[in-house]
Structure formats: C-alpha cells, structure tokens
PDB file of N, CA, C and O in Angstrom:
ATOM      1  N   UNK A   1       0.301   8.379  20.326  1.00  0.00           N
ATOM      2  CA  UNK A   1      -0.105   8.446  18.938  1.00  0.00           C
ATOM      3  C   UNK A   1       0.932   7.721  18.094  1.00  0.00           C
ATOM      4  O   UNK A   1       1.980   7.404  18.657  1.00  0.00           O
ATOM      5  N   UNK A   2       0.783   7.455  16.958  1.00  0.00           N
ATOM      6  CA  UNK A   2       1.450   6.037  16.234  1.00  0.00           C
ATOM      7  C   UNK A   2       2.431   7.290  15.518  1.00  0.00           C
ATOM      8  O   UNK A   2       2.075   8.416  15.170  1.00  0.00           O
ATOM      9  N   UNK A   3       3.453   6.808  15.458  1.00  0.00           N
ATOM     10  CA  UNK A   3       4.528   7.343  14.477  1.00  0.00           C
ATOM     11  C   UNK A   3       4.711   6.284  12.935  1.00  0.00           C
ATOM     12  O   UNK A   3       5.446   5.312  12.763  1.00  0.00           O
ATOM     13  N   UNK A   4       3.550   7.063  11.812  1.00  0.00           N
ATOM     14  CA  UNK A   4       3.741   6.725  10.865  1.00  0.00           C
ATOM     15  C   UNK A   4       4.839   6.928   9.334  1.00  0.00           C
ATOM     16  O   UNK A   4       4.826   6.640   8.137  1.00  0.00           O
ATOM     17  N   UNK A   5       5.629   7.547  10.251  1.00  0.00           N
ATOM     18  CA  UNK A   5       6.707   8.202   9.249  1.00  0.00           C
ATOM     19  C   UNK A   5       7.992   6.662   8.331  1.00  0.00           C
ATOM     20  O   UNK A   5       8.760   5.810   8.778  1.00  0.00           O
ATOM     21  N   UNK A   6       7.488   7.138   6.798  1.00  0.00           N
ATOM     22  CA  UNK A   6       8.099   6.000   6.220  1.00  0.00           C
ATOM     23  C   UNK A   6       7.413   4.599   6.411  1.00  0.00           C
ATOM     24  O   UNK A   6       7.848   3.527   5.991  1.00  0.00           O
ATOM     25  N   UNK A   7       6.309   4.800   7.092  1.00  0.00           N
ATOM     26  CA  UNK A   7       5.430   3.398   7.301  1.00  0.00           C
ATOM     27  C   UNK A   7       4.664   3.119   6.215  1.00  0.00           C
ATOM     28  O   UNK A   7       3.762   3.838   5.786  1.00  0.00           O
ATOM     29  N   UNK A   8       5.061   1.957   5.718  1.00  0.00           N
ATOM     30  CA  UNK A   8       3.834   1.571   4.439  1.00  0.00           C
ATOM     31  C   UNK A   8       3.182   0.059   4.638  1.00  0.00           C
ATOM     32  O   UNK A   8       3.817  -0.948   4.954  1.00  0.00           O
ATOM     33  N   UNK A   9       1.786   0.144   4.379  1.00  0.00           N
ATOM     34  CA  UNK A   9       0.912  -0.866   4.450  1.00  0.00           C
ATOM     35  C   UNK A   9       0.293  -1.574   3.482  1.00  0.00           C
ATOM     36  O   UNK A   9      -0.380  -0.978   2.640  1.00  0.00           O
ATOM     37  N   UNK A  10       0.415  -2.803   3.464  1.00  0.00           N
ATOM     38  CA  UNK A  10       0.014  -3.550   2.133  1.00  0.00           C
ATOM     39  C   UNK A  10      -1.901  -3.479   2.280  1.00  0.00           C
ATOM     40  O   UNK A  10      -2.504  -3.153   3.303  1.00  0.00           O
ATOM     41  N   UNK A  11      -2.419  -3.811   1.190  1.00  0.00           N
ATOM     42  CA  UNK A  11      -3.628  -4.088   1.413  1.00  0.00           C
ATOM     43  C   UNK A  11      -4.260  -5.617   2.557  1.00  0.00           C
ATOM     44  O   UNK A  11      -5.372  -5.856   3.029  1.00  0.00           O
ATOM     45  N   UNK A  12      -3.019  -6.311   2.633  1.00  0.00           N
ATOM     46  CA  UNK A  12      -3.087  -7.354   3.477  1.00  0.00           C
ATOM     47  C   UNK A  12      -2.921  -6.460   4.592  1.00  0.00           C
ATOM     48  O   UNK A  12      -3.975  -6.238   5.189  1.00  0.00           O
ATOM     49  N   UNK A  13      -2.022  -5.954   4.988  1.00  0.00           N
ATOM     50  CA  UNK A  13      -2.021  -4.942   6.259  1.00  0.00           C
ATOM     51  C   UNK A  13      -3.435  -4.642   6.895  1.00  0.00           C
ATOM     52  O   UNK A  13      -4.185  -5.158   7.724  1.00  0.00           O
ATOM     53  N   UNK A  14      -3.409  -3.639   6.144  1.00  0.00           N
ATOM     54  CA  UNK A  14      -5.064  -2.883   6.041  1.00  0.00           C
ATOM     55  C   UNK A  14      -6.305  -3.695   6.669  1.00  0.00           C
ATOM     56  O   UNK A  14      -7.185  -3.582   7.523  1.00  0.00           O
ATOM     57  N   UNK A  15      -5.741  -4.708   5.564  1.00  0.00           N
ATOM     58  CA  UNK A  15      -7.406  -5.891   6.085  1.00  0.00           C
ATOM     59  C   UNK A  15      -7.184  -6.407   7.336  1.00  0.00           C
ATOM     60  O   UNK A  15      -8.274  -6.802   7.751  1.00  0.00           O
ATOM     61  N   UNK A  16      -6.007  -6.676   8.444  1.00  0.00           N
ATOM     62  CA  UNK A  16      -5.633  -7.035   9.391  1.00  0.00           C
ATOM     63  C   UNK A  16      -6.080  -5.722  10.848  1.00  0.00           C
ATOM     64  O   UNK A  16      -6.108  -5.620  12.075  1.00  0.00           O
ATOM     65  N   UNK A  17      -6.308  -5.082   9.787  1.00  0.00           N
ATOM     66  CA  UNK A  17      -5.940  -3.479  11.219  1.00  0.00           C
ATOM     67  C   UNK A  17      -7.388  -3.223  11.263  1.00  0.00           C
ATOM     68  O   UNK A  17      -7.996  -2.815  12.253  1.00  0.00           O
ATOM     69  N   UNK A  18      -8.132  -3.624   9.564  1.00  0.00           N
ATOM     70  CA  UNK A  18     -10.010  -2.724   9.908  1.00  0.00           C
ATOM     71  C   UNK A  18     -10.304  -4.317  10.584  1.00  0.00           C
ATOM     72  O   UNK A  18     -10.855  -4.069  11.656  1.00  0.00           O
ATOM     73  N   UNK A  19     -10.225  -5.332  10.491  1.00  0.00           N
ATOM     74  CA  UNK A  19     -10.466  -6.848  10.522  1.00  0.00           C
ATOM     75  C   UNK A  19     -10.673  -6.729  12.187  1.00  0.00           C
ATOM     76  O   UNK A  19     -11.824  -6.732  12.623  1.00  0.00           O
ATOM     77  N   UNK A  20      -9.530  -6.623  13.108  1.00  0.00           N
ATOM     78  CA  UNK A  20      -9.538  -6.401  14.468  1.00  0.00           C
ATOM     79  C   UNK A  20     -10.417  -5.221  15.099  1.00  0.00           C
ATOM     80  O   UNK A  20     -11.162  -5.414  16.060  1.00  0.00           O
ATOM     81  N   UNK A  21     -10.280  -4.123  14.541  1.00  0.00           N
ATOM     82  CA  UNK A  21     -10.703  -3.175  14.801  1.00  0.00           C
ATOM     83  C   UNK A  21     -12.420  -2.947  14.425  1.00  0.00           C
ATOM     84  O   UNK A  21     -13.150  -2.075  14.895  1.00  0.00           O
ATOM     85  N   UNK A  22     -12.599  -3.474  13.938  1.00  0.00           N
ATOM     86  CA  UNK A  22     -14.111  -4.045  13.617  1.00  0.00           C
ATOM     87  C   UNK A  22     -14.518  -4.733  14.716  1.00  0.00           C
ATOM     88  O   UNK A  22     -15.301  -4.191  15.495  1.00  0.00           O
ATOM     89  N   UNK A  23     -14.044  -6.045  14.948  1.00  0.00           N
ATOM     90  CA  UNK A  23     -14.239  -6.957  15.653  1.00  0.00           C
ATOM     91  C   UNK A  23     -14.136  -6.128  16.997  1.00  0.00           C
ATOM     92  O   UNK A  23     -15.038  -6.313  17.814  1.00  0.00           O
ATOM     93  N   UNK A  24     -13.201  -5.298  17.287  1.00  0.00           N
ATOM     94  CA  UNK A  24     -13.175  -4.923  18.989  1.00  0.00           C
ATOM     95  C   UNK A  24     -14.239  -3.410  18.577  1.00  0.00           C
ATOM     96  O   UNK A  24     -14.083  -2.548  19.442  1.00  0.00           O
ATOM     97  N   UNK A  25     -14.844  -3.150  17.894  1.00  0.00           N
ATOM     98  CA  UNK A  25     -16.171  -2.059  18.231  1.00  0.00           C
ATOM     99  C   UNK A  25     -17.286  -2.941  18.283  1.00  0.00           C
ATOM    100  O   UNK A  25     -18.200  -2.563  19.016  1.00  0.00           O
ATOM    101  N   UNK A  26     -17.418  -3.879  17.768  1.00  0.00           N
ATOM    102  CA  UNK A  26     -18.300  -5.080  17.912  1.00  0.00           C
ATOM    103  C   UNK A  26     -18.709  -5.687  18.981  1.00  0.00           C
ATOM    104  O   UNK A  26     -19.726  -6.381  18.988  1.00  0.00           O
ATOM    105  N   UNK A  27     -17.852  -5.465  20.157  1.00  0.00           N
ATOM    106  CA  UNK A  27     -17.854  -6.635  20.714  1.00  0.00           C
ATOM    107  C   UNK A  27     -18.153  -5.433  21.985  1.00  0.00           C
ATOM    108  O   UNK A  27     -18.512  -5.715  23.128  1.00  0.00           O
ATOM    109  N   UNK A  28     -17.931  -4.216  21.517  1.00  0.00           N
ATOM    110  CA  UNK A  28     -18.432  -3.567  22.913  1.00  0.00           C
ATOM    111  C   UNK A  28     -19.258  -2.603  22.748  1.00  0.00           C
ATOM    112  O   UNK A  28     -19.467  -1.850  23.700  1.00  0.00           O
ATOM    113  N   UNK A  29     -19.996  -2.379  21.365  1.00  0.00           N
ATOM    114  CA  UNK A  29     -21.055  -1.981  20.767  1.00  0.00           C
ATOM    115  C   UNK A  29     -20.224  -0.006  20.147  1.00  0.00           C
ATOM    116  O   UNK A  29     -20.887   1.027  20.240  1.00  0.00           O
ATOM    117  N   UNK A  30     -19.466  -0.029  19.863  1.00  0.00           N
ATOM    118  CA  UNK A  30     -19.161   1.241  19.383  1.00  0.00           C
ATOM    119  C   UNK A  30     -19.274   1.365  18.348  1.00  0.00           C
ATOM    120  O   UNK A  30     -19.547   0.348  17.710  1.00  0.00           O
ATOM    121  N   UNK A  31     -19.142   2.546  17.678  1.00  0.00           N
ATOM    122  CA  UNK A  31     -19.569   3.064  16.764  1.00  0.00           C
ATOM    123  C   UNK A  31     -17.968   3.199  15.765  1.00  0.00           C
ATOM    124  O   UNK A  31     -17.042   3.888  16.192  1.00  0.00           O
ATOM    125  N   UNK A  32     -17.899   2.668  14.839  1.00  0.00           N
ATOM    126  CA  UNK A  32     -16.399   2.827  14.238  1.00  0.00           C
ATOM    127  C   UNK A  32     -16.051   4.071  13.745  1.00  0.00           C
ATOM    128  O   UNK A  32     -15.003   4.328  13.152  1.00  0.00           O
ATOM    129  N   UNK A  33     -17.300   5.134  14.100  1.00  0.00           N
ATOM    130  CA  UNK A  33     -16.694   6.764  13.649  1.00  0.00           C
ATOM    131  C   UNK A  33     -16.532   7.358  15.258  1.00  0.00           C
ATOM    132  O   UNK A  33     -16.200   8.537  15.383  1.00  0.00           O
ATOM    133  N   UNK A  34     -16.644   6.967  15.833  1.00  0.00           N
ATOM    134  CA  UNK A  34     -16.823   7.462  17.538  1.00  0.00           C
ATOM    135  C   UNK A  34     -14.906   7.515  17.679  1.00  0.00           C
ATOM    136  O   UNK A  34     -14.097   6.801  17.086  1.00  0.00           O
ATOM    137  N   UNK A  35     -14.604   8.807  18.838  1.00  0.00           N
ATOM    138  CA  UNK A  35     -13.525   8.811  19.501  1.00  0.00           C
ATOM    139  C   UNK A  35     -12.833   7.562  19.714  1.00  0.00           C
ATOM    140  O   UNK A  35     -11.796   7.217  19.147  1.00  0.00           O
ATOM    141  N   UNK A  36     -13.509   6.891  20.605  1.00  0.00           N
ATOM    142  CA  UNK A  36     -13.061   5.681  21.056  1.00  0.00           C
ATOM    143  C   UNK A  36     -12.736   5.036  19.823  1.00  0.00           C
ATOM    144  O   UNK A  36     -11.512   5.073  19.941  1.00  0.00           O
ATOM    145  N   UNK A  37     -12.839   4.744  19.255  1.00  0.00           N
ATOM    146  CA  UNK A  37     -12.940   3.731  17.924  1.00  0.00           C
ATOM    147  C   UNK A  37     -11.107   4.476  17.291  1.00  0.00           C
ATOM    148  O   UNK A  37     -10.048   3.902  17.036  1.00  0.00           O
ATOM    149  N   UNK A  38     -11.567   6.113  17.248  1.00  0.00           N
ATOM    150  CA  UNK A  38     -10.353   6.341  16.666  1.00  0.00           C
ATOM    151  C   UNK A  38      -9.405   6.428  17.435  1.00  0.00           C
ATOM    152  O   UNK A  38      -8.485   6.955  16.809  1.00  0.00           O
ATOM    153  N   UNK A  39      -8.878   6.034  19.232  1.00  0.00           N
ATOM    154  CA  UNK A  39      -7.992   6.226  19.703  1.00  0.00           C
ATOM    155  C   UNK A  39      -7.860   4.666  19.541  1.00  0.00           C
ATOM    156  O   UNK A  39      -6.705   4.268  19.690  1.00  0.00           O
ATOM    157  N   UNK A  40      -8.825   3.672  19.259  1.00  0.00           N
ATOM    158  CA  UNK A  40      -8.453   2.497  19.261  1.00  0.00           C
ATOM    159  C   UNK A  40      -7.581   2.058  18.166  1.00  0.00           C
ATOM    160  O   UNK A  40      -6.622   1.293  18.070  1.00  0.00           O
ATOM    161  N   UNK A  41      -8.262   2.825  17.361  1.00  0.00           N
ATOM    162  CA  UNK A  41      -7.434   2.583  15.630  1.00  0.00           C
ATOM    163  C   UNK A  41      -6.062   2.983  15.736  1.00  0.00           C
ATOM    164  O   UNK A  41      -5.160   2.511  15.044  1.00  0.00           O
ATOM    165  N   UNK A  42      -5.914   3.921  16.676  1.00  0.00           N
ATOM    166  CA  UNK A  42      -3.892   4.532  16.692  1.00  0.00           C
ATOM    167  C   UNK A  42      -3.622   3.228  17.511  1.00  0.00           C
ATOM    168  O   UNK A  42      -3.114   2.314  16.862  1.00  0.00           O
ATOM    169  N   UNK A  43      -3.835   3.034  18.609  1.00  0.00           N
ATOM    170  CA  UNK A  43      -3.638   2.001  19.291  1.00  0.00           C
ATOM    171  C   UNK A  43      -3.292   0.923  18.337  1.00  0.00           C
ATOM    172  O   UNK A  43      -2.089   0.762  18.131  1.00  0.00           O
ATOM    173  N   UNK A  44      -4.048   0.232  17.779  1.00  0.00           N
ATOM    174  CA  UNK A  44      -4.203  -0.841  16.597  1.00  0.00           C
ATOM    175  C   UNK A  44      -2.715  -0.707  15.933  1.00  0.00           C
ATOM    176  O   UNK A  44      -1.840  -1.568  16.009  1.00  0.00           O
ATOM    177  N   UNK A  45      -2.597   0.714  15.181  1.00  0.00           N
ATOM    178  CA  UNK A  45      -1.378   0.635  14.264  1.00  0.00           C
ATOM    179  C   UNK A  45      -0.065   1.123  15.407  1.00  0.00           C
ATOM    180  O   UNK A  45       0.950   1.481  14.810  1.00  0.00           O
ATOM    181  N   UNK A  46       0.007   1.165  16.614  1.00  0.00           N
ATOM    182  CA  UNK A  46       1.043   1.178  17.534  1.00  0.00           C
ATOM    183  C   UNK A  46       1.891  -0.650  17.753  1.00  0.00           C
ATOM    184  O   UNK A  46       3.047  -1.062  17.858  1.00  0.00           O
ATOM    185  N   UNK A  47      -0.014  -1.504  17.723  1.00  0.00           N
ATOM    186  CA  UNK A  47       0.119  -2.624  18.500  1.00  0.00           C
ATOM    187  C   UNK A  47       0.838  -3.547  17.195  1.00  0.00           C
ATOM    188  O   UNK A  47       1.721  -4.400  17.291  1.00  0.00           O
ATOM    189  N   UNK A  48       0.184  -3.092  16.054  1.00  0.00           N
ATOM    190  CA  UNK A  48       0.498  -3.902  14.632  1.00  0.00           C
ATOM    191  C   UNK A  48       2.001  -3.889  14.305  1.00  0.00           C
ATOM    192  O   UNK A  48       2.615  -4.894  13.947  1.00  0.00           O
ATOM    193  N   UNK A  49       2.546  -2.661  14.458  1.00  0.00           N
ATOM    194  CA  UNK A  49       4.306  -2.266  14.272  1.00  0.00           C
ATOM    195  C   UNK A  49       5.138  -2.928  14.980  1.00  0.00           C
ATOM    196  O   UNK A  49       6.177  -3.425  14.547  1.00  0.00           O
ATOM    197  N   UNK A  50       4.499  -3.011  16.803  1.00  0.00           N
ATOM    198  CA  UNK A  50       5.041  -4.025  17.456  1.00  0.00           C
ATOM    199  C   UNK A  50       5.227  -5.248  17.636  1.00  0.00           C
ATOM    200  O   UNK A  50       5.975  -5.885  18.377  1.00  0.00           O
ATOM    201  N   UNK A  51       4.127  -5.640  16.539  1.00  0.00           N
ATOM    202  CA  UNK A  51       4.422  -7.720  16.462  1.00  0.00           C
ATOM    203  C   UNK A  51       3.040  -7.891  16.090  1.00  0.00           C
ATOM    204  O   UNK A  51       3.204  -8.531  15.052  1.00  0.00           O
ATOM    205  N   UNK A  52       2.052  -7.791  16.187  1.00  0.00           N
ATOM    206  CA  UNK A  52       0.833  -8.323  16.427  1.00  0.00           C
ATOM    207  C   UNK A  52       0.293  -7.924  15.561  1.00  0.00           C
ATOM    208  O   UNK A  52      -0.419  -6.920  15.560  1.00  0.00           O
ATOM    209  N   UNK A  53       0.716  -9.191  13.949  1.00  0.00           N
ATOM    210  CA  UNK A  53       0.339  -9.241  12.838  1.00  0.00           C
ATOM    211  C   UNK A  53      -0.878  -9.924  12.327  1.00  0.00           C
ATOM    212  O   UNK A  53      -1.165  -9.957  11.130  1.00  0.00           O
ATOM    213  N   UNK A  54      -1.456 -10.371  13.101  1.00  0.00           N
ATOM    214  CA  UNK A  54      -2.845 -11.360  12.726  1.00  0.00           C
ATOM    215  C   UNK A  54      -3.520 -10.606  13.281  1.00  0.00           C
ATOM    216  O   UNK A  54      -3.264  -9.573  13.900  1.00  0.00           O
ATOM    217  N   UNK A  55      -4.757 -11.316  12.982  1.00  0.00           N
ATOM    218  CA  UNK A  55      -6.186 -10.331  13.571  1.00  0.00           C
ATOM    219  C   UNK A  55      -5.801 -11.065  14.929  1.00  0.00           C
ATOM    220  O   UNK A  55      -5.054 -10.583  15.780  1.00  0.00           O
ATOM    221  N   UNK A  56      -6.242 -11.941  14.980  1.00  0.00           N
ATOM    222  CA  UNK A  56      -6.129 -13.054  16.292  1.00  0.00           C
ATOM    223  C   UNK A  56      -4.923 -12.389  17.299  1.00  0.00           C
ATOM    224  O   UNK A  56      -5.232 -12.115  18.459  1.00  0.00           O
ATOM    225  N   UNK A  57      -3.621 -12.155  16.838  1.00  0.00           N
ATOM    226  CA  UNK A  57      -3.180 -11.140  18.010  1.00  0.00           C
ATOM    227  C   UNK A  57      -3.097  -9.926  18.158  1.00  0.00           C
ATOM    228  O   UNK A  57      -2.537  -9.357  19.095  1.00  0.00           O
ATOM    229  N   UNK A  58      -3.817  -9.272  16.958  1.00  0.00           N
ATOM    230  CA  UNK A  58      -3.601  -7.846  17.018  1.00  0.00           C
ATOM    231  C   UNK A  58      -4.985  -7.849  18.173  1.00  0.00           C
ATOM    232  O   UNK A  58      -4.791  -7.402  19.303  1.00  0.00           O
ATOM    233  N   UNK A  59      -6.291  -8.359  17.798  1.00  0.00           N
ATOM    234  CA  UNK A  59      -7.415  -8.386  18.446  1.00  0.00           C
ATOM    235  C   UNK A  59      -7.249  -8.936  20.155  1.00  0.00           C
ATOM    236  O   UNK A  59      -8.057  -8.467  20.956  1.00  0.00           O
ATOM    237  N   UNK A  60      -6.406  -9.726  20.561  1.00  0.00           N
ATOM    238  CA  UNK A  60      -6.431 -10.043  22.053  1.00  0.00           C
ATOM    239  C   UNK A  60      -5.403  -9.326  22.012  1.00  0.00           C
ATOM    240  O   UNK A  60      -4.695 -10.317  22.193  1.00  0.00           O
ATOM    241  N   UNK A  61      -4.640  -8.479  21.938  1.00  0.00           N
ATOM    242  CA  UNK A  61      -3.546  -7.021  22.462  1.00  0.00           C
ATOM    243  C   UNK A  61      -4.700  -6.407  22.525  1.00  0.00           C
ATOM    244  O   UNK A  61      -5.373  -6.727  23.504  1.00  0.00           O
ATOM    245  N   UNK A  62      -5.106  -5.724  21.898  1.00  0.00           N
ATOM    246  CA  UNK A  62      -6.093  -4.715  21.829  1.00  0.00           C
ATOM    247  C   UNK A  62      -6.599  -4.759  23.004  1.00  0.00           C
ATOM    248  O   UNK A  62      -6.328  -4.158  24.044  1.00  0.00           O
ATOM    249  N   UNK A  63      -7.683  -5.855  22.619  1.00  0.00           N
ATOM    250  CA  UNK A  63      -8.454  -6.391  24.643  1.00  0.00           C
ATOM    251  C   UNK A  63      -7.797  -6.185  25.310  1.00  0.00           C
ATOM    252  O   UNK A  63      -8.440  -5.704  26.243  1.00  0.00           O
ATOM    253  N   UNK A  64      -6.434  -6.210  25.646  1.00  0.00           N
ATOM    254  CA  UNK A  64      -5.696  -6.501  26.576  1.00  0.00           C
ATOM    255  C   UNK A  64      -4.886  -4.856  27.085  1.00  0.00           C
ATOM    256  O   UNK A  64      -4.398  -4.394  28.117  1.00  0.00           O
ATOM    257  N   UNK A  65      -5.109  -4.412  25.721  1.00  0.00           N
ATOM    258  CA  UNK A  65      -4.520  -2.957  25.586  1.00  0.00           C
ATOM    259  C   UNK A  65      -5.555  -2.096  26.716  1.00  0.00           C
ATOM    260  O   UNK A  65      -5.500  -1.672  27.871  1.00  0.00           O
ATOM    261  N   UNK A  66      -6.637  -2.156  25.423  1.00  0.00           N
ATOM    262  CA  UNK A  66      -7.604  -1.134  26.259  1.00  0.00           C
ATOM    263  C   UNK A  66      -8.989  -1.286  27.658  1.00  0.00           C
ATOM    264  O   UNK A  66      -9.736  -0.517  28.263  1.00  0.00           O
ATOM    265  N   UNK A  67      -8.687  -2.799  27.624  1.00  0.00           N
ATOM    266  CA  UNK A  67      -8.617  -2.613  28.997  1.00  0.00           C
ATOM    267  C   UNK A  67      -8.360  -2.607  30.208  1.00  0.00           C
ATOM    268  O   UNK A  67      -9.024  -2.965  31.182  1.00  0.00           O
ATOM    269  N   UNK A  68      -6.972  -2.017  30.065  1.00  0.00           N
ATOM    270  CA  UNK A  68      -6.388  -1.578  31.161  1.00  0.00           C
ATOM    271  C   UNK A  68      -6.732   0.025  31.224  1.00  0.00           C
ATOM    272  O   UNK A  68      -6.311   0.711  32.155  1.00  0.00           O
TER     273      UNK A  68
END
C-alpha cells in the first residue's frame, strides 16, 4: 500500500495517475470502481513516487507491474 504521508499532488500529477490508470482498465476491460482498479490505483501512486512520471511510463510499469 502507498505511503502517502506529506505527499502532495499537483493537478498535473493527478491527470498523469487517472490518465494511466484509465488507460490500463481500458485495455483489459475493468471497471474503474472494481477492486482491481483500486489495488491498481495504489500501485499507480507507489509506481509514480518511484520515477514514472508520464503516462507513457507510469502506463508500461503498470503493464509490467501487474502482470507479473
């Protein structure tokens, strides 16, 4: 689970984290209120803290995240 303590997000942020996270329920037909969607979304702001500031790499981490 993401440790958001003292973490702040610009609205550019934001649009980067629903932007990917859109795109990866999209692409495997989920539902963006579904479980999956929300363990993807912690995932997302784990993968975003660690480097992967664009959609373009937050979105192929992700792929790359969850499916393993």
């Amino acid at each position: 689970m993401s440790l958001l303590v003292n973490a702040s997000f610009s609205s550019q942020d934001f649009d980067v984290l629903c932007s990917a996270l859109d795109a990866w329920c999209a692409e495997r037909h989920i539902d963006i209120v579904s479980v999956e969607a929300q363990s993807a979304a912690s995932t997302a702001l784990d993968l975003y803290q660690a480097g992967c500031d664009s959609r373009e790499k937050l979105l192929h981490a992700l792929r790359d995240h969850r499916a393993a």
